[in-house]
C-alpha atoms as a printed R data frame, in Angstrom:
    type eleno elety resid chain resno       x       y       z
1   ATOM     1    CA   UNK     A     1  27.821 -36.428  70.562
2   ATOM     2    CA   UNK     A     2  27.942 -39.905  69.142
3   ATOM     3    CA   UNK     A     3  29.829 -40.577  66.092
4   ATOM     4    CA   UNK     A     4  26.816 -40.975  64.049
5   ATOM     5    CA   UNK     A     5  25.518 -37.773  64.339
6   ATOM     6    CA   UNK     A     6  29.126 -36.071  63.914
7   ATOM     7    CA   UNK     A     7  29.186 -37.968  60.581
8   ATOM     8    CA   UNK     A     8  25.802 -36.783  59.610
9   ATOM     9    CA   UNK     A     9  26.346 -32.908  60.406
10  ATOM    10    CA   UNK     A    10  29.521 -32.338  57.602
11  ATOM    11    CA   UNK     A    11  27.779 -34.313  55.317
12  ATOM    12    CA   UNK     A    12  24.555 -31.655  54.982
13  ATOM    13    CA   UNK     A    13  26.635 -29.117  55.481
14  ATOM    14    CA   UNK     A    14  28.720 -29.877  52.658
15  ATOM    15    CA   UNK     A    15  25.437 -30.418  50.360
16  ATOM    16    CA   UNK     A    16  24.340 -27.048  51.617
17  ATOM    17    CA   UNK     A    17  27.071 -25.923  50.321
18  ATOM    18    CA   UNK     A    18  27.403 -27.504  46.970
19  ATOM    19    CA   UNK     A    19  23.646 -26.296  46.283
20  ATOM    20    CA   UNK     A    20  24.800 -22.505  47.764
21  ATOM    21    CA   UNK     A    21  27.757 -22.455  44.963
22  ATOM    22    CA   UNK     A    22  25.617 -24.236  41.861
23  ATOM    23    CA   UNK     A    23  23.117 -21.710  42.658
24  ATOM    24    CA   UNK     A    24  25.468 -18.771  42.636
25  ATOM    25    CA   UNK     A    25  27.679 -19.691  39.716
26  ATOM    26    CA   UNK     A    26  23.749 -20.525  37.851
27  ATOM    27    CA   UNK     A    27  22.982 -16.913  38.619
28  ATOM    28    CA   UNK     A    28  26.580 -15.307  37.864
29  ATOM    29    CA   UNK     A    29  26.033 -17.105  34.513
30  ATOM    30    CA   UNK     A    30  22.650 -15.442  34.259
31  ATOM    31    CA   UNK     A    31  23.771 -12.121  34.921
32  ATOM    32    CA   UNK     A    32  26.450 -12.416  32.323
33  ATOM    33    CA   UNK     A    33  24.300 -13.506  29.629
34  ATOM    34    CA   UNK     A    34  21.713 -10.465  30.110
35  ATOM    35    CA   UNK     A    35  24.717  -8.158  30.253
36  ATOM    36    CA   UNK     A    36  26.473  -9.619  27.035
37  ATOM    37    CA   UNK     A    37  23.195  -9.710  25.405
38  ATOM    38    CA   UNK     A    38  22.433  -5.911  26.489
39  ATOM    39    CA   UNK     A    39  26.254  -4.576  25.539
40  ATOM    40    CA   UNK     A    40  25.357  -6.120  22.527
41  ATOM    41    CA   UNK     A    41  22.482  -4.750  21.365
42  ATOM    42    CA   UNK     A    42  23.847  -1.251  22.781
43  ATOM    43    CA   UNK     A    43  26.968  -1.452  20.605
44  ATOM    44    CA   UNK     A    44  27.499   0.439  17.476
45  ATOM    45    CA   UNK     A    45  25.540  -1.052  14.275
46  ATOM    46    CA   UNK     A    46  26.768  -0.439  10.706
47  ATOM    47    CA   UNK     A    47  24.296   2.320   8.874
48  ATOM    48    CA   UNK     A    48  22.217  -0.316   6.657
49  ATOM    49    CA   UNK     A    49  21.329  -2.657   9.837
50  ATOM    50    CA   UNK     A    50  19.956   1.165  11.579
51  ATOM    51    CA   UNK     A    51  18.306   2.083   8.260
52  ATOM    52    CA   UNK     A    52  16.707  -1.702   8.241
53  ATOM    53    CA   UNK     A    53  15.410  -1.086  11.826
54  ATOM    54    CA   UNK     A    54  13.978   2.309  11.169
55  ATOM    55    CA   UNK     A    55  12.469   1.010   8.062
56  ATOM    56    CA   UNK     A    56  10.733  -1.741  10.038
57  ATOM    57    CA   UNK     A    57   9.606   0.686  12.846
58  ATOM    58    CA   UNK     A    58   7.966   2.897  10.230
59  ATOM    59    CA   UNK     A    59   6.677   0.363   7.721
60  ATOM    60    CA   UNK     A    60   2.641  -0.318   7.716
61  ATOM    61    CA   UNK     A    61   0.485  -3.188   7.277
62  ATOM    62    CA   UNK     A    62  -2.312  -1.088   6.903
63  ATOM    63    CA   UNK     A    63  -2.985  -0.391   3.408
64  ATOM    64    CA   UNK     A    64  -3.920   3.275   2.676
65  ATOM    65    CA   UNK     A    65  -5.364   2.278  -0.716
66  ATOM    66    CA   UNK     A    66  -3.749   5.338  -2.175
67  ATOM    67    CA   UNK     A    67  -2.391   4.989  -5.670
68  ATOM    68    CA   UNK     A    68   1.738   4.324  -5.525
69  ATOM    69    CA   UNK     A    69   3.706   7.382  -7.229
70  ATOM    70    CA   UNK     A    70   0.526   9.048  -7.556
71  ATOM    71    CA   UNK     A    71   2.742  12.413  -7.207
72  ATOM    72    CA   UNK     A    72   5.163  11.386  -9.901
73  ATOM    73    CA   UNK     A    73   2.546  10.618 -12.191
74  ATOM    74    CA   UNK     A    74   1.209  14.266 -11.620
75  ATOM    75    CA   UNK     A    75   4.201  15.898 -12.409
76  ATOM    76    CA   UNK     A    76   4.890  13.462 -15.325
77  ATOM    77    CA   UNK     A    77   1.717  13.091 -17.143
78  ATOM    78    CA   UNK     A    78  -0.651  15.489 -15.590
79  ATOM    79    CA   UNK     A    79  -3.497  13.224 -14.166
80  ATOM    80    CA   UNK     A    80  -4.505  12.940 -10.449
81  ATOM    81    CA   UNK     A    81  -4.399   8.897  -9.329
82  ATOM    82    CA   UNK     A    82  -6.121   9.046  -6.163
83  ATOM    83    CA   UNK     A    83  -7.480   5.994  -3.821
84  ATOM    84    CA   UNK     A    84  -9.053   2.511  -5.573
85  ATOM    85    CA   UNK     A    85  -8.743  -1.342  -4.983
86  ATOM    86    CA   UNK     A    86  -5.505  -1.708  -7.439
87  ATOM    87    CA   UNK     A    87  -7.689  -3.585  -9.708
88  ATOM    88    CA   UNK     A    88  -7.699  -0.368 -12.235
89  ATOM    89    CA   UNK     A    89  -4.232   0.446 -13.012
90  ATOM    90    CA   UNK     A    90  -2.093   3.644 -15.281
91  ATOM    91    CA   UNK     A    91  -0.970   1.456 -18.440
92  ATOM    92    CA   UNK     A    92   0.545   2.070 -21.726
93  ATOM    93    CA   UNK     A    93  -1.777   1.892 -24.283
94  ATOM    94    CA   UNK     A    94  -1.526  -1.475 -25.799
95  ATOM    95    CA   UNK     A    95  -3.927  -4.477 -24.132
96  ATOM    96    CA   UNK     A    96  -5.573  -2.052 -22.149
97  ATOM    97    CA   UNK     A    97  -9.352  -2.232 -21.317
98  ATOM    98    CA   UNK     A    98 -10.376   1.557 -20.533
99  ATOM    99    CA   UNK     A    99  -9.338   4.612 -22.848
100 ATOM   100    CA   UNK     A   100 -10.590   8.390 -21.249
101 ATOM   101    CA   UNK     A   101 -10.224  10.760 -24.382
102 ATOM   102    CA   UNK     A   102  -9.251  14.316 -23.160
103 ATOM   103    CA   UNK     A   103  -8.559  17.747 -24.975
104 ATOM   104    CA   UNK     A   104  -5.298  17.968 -23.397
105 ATOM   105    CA   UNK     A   105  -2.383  16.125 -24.804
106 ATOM   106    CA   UNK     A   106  -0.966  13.257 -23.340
107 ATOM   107    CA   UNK     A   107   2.081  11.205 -23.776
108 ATOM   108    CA   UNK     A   108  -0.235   8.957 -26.211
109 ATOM   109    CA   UNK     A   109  -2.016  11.654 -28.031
110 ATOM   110    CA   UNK     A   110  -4.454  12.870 -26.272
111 ATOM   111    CA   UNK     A   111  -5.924   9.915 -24.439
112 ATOM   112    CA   UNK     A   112  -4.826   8.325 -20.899
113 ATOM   113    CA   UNK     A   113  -5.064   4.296 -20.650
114 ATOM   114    CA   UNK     A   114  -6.133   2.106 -17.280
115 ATOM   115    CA   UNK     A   115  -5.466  -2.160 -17.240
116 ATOM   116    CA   UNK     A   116  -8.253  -3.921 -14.959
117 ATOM   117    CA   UNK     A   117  -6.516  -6.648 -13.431
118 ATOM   118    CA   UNK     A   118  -9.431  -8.280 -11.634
119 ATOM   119    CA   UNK     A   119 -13.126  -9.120 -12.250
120 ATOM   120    CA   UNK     A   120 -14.392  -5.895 -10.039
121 ATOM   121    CA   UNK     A   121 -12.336  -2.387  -9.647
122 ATOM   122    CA   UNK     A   122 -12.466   1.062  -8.856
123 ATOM   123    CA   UNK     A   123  -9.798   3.791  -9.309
124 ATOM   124    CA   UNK     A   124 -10.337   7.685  -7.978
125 ATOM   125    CA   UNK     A   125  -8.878  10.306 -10.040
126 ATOM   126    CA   UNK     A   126  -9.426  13.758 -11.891
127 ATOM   127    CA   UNK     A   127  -8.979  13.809 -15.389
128 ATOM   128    CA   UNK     A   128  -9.732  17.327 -16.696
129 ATOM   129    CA   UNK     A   129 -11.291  18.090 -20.076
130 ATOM   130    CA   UNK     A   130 -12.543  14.289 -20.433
131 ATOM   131    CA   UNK     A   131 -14.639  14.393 -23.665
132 ATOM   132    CA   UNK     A   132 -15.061  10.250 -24.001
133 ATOM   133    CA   UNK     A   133 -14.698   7.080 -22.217
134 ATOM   134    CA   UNK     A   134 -14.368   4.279 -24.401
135 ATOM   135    CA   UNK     A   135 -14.576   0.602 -22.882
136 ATOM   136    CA   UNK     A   136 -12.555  -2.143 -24.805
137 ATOM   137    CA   UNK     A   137 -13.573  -5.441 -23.538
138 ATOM   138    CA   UNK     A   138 -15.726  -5.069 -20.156
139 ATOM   139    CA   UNK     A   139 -18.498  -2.544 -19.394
140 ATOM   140    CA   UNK     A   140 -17.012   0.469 -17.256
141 ATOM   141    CA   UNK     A   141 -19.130   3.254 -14.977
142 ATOM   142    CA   UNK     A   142 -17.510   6.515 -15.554
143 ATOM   143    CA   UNK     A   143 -18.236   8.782 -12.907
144 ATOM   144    CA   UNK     A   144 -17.470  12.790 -14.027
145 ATOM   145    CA   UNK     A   145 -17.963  16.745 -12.879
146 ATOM   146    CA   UNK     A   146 -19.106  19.182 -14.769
147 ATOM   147    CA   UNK     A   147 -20.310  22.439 -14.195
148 ATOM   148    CA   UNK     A   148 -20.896  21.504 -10.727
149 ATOM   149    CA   UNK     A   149 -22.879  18.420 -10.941
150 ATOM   150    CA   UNK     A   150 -21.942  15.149 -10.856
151 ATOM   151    CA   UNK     A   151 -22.934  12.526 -13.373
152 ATOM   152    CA   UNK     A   152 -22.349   9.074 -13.680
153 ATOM   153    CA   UNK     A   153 -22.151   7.362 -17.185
154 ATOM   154    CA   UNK     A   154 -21.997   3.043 -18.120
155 ATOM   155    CA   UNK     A   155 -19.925   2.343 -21.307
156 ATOM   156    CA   UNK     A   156 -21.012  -0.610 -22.644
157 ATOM   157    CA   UNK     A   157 -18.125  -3.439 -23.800
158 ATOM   158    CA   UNK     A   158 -16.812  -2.299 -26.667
159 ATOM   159    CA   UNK     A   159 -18.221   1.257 -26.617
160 ATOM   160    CA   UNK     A   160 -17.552   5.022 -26.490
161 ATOM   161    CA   UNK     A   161 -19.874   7.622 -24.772
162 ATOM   162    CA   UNK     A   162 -18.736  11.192 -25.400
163 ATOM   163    CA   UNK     A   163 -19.067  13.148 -22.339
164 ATOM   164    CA   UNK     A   164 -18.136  17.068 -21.824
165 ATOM   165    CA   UNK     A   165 -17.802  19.147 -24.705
166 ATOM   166    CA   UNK     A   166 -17.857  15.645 -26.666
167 ATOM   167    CA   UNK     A   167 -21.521  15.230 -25.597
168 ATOM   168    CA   UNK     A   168 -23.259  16.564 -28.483
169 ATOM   169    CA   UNK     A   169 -26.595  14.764 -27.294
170 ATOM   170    CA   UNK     A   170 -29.797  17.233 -27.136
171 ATOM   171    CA   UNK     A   171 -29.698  19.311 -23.564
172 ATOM   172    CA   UNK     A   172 -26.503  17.918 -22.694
173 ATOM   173    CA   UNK     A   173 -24.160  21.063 -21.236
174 ATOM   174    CA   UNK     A   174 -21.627  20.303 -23.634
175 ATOM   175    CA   UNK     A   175 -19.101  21.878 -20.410
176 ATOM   176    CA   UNK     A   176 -15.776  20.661 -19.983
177 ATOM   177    CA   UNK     A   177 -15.700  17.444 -17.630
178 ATOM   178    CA   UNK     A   178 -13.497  15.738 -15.202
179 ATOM   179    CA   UNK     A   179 -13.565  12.501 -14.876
180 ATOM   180    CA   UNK     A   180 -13.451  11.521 -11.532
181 ATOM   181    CA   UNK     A   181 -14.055   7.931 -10.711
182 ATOM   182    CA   UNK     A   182 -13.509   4.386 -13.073
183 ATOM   183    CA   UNK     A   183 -15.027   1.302 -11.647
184 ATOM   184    CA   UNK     A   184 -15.679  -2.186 -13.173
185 ATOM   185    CA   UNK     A   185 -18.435  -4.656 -11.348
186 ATOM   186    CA   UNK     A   186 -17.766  -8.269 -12.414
């Protein structure tokens, strides 16, 4: 062996070597990570971070369309809110734009109150013993049961029709009515 080649050998064989160990200690570092990172996420979590996280695994971005607290409203003030666009909304009866008259008594008399909030809208509900729709500033299409049949009715801006027992027009049934669907074209 000449001295060249002796020279030659410990040199690669102590590159070899330094590449062996950087790529151990690389992957003993790797390791560690993913096994900190796992311990971590495995560890206890207070109550309101679990809560958070099964709130986010439930939660929706589909919109159901359904009216929110439609049951509360039920129980509270005895109407039925059912699907619509949320352009027709419950309101108190002061700048509203749609009043439904009804026999039955309400917490403002005996009348229930909806606020468009858009230039087109539709609300589904049920309304029993509706006996007039009156539209304040924007023509409304009332649509309402009765006896069966379904009828739909447009209340001009500014207007009342008397429907139900209010609708004391010749051959109409003059039957209790429930009004079943509001909707507003713009």
């Amino acid at each position: 062996m000449t001295p060249h080649t002796t020279w030659k050998v410990p040199l690669v064989i102590s590159r070899m070597r330094r590449t062996v160990l950087a790529g151990i200690l690389g992957a003993t570092t790797a390791v560690g990570a993913v096994s900190a990172f796992t311990i971590a996420q495995a560890a206890p979590q207070p109550a309101e971070v679990q809560q958070t996280a099964a709130d986010a695994a439930m939660s929706s971005a589909v919109e159901d369309f359904n009216y929110p607290d439609a049951e509360r409203i039920l129980k509270e003030k005895g109407i039925k809110l059912g699907r619509g666009d949320g352009h027709i909304i419950l309101s108190e009866c002061k700048n509203d734009d749609i009043r439904v008259w009804t026999t039955s008594t309400s917490e403002d008399g005996n009348k229930y109150c909806f606020k468009v909030t858009g230039k087109s809208g539709y609300l589904t509900l049920e309304v029993p013993e509706t006996f007039g729709v009156q539209a304040l500033d924007r023509p409304v299409e009332a649509t309402l049961t009765s006896d069966g049949k379904k009828q739909t009715v447009k209340v001009t801006e500014g207007t009342t029709e008397q429907v139900g027992v209010g609708d004391g027009r010749p051959g109409a049934s003059g039957k209790e009515a429930t009004l079943v669907e509001l909707r507003v074209k713009g």
